[in-house]
DRENLO-825042 format. One record per residue (C-alpha): residue in three letters; residue number from 1; y, z, x. Coordinates in Angstrom, 1 decimal, always signed. Each point is the difference from the previous one (the first is absolute). Example, Ala and Ser with C-alpha at 12.3 -4.5 7.8 and 13.67 -1.06 7.14 Angstrom:
BEGIN
NODE	ala	1	-4.5	+7.8	+12.3 $
NODE	ser	2	+3.4	-0.7	+1.4 $
END
This chain:
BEGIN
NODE	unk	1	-19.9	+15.0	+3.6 $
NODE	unk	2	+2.2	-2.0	+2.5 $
NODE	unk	3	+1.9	+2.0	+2.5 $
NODE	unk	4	+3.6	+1.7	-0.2 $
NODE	unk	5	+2.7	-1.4	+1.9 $
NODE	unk	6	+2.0	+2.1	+2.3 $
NODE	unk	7	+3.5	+0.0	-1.9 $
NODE	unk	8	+2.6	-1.8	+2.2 $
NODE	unk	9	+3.6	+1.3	+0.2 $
NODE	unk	10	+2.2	-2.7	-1.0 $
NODE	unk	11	+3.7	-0.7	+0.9 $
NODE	unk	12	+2.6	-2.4	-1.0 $
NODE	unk	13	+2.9	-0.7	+2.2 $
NODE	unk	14	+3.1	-1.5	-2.4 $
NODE	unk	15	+3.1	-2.0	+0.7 $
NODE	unk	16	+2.3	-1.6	-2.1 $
NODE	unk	17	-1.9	-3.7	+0.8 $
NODE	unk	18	-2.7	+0.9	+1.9 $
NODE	unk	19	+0.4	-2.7	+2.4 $
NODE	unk	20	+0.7	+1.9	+3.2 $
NODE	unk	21	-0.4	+4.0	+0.5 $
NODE	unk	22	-2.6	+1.0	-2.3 $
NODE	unk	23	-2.5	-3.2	+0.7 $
NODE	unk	24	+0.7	+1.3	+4.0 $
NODE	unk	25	-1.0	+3.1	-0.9 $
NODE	unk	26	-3.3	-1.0	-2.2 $
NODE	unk	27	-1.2	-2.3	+2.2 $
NODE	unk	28	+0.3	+2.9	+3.4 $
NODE	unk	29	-1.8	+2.4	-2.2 $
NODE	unk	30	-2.9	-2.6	-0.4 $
NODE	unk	31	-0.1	-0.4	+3.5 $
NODE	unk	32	+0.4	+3.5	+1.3 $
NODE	unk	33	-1.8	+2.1	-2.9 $
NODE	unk	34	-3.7	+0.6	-1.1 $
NODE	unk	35	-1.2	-1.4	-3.2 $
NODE	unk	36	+0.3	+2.8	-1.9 $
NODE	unk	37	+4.1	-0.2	+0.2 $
NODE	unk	38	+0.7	-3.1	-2.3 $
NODE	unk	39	+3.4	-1.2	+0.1 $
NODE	unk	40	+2.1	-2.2	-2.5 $
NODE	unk	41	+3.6	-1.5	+0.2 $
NODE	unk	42	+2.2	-1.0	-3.2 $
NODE	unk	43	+3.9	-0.9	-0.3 $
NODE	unk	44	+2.0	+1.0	-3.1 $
NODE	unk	45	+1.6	-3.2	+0.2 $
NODE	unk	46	-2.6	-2.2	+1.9 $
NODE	unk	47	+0.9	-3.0	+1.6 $
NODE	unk	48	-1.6	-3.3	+0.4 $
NODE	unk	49	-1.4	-0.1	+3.2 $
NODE	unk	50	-0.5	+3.0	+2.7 $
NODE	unk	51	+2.0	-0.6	+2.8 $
NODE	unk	52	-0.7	-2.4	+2.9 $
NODE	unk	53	+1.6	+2.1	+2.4 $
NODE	unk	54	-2.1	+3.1	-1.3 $
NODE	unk	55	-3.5	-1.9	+0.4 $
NODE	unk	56	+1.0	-1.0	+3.9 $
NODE	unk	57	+0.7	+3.4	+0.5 $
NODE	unk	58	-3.3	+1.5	-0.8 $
NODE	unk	59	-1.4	-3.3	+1.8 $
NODE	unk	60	+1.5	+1.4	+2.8 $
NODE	unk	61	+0.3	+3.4	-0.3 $
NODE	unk	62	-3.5	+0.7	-1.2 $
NODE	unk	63	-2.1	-3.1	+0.1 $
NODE	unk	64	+0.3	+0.3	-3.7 $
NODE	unk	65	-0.4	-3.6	-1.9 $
NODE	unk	66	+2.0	+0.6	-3.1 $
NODE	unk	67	+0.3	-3.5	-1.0 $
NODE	unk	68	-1.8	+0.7	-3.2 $
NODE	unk	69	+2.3	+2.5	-1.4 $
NODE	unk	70	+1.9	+0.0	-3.3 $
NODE	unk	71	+3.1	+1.8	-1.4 $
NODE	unk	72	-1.7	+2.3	-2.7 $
NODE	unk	73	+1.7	+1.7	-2.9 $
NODE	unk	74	-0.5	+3.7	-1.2 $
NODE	unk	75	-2.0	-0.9	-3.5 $
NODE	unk	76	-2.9	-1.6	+2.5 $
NODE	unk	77	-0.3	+3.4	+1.9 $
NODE	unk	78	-3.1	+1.8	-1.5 $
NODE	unk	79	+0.3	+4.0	+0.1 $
NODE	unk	80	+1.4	+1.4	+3.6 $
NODE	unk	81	-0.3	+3.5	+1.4 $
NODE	unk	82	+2.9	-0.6	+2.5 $
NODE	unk	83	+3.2	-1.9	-0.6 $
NODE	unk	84	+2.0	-0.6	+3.0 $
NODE	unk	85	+3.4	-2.0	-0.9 $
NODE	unk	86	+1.5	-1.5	+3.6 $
NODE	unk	87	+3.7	+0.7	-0.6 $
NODE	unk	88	+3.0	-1.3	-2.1 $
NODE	unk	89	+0.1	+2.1	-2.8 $
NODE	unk	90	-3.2	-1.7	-1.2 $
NODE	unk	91	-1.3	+2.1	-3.3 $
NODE	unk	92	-3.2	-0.7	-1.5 $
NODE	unk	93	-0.4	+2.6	-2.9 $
NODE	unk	94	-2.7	-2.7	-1.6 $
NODE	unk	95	-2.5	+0.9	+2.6 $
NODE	unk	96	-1.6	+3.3	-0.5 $
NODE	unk	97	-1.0	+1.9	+3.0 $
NODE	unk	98	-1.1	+3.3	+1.8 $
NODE	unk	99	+2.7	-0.2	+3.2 $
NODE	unk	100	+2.8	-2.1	+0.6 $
NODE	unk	101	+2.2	-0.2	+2.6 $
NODE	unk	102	+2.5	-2.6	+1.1 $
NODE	unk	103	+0.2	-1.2	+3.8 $
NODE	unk	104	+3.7	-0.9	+0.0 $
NODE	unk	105	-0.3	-3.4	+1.9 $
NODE	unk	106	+2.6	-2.4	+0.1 $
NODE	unk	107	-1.0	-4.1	-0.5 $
NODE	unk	108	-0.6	-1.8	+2.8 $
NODE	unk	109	+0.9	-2.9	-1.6 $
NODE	unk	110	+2.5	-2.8	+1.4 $
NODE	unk	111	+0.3	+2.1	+2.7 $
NODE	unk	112	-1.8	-1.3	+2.9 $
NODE	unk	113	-3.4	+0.7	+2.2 $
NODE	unk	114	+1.6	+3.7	+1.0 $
NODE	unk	115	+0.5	+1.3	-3.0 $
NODE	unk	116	-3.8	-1.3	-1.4 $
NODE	unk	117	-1.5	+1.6	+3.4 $
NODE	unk	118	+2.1	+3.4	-0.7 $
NODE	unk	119	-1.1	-0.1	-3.7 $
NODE	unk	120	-3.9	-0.9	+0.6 $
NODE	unk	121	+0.0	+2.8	+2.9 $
NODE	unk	122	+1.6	+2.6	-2.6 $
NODE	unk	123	-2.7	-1.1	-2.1 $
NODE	unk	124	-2.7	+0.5	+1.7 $
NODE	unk	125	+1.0	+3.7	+1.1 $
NODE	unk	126	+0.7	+1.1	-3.2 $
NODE	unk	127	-3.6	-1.8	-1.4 $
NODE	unk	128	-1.6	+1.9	+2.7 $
NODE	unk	129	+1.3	+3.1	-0.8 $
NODE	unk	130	-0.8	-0.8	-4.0 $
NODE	unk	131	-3.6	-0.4	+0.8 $
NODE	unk	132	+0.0	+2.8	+2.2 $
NODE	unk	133	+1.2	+2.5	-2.8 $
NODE	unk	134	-2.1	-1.8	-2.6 $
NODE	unk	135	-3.5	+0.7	+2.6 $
NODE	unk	136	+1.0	+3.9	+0.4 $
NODE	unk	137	+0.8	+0.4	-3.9 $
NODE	unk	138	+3.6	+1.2	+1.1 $
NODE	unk	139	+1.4	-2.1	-3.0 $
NODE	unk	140	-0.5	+2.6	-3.0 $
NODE	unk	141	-2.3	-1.4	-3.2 $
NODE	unk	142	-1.1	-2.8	+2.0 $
NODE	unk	143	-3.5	+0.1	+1.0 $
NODE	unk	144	-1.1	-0.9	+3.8 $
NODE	unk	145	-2.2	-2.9	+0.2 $
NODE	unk	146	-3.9	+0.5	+1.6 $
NODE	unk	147	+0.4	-1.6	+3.1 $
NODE	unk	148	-3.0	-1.4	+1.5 $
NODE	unk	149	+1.8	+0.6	+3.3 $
NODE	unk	150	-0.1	+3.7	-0.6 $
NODE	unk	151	-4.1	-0.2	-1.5 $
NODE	unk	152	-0.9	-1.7	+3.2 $
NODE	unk	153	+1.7	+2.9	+2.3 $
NODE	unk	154	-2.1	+2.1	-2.0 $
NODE	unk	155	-3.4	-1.6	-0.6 $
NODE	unk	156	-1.1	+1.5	+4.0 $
NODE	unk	157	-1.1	+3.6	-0.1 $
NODE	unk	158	+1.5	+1.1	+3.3 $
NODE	unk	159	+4.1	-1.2	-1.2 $
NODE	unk	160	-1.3	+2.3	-3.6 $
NODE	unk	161	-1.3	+2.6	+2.7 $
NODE	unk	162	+3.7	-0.2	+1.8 $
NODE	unk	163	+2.2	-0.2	-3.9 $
NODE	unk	164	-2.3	+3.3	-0.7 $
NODE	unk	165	+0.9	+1.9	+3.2 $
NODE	unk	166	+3.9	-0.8	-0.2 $
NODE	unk	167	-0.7	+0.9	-3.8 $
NODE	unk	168	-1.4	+3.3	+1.2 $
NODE	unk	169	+2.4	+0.8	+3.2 $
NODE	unk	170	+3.3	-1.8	-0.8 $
NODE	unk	171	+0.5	-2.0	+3.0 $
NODE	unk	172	-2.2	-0.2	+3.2 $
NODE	unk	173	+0.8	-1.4	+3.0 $
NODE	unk	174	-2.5	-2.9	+0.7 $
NODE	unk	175	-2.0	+2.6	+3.2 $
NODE	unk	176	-0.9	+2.2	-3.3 $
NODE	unk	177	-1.3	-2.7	-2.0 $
NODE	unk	178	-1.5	-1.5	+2.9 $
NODE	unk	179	-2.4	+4.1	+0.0 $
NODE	unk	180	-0.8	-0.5	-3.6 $
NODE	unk	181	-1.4	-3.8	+0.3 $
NODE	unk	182	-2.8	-1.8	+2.9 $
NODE	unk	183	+2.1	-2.6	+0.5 $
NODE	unk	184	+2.2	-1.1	+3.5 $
NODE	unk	185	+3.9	-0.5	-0.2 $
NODE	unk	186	-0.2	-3.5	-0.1 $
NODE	unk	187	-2.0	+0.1	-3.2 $
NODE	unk	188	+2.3	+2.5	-1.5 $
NODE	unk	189	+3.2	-1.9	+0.8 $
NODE	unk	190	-1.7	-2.7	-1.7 $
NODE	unk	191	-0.5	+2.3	-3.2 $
NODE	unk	192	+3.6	+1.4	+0.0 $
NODE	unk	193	+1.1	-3.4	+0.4 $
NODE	unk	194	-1.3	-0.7	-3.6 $
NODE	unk	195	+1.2	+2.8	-1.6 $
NODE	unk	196	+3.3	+0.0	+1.7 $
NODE	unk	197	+0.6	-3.6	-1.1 $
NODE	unk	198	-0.7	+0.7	-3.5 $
NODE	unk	199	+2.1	+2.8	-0.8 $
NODE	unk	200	-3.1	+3.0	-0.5 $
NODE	unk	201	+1.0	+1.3	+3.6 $
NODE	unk	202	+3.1	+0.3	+1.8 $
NODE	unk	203	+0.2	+0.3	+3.8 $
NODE	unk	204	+3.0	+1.5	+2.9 $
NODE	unk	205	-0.8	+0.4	+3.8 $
NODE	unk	206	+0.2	+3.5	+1.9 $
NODE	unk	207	-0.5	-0.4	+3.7 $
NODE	unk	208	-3.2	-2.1	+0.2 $
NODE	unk	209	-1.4	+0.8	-3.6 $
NODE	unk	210	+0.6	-2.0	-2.8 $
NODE	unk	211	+0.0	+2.7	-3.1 $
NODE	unk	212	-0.7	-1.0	-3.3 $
NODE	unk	213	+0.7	+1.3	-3.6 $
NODE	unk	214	-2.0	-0.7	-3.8 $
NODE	unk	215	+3.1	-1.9	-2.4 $
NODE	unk	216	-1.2	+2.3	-2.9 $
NODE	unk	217	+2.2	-1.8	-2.3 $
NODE	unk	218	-1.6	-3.6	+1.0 $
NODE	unk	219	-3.5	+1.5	+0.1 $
NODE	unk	220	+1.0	+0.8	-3.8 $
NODE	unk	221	+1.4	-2.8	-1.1 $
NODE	unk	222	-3.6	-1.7	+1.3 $
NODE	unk	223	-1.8	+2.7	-2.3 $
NODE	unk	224	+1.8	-0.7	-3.1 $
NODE	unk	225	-0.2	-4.0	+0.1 $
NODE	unk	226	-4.0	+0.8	+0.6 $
NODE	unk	227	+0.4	+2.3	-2.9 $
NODE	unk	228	+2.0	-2.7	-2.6 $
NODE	unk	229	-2.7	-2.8	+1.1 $
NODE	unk	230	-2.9	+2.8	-1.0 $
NODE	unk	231	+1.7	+0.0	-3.3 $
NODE	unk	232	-0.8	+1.6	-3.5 $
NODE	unk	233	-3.6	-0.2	-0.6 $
NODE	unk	234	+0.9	+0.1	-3.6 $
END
């Protein structure tokens, strides 16, 4: 019996040629996301090459060598959870999805270095903000991903021992959990560290303590993608 694959969320960005915005915004969410986000680009209209000015601009931008890149049209995009169309009235009722939302960015194109460094930086913030809301299951019907990022902040028993006592108290400031745990302060900032920079915690300052709170909603989302990879026995 071979092993199950943790489900990946996919999402397609679409243009009308897919020679500009929505090959930017594939290839950043390669670069900045985990492998369980997998992105896709299409045009409804695709052109014949992506654009040169688009490629030096994740070259520079990102380090990003997007030389190999293709315009792509809609029939060679296999089923999508997440449809994100980039602007100019771009409709795509051909490819079925859970959540679709449309960015509203204007073409770069023909209109010099500036406007491709605005667009790729608009990019970018909205991509990180995509992956964000995908991580913490804000987006409704679409399952988070199981991050290994999120296993690994788990797999040590004292950052378990920490998500049960903000579990149990609400939030703690770090001189409480610090009682609970034989551990120094360097040790714990370490610990917070981790689940601060993966969403389970979230931490604000108060005179010299740092105090820190359980994202419920997070910690859920993380139980139900364990759940969906247990699966039906049946």
């Amino acid at each position: 019996m071979g092993s199950k694959q943790v489900r990946k969320v996919r999402v397609a960005f679409v243009c009308t040629h897919n020679a500009c915005r929505s090959q930017i915004a594939e290839a950043i969410v390669r670069e900045l996301a985990d492998a369980s986000i997998e992105p896709c680009s299409a045009g409804t209209h695709p052109a014949e090459r992506v654009n040169a000015d688009a490629i030096r601009v994740l070259q520079r931008r990102h380090g990003i060598d997007a030389t190999g890149l293709r315009p792509k049209a809609l029939t060679e995009i296999e089923q999508v959870d997440v449809v994100v169309t980039m602007g100019c009235g771009v409709r795509c009722p051909a490819l079925p999805c859970v959540h679709r939302e449309d960015w509203g960015l204007e073409d770069p194109t023909g209109k010099g270095d500036d406007a491709f460094e605005a667009c790729a930086r608009a990019i970018e913030e909205r991509v990180r903000d995509l992956v964000r809301r995908i991580e913490r299951a804000e987006i409704p019907g679409v399952s988070a991903p199981l991050s290994a990022e999120v296993m690994r902040a788990l797999a040590d028993e004292n950052r378990l021992a920490i998500v049960g006592a903000l579990a149990d108290d609400g939030e703690l400031c770090a001189c409480k959990i610090l009682e609970r745990l034989d551990i120094g302060q360097s040790t714990l900032s370490h610990h917070m560290k981790i689940l601060v920079d993966c969403d389970l915690v979230s931490a604000r300052k108060d005179g010299r303590w740092m105090h820190y709170r359980l994202d419920r909603r997070r910690l859920a989302a993380v139980g139900a993608a364990i759940v969906a990879l247990a699966g039906d026995e049946g």
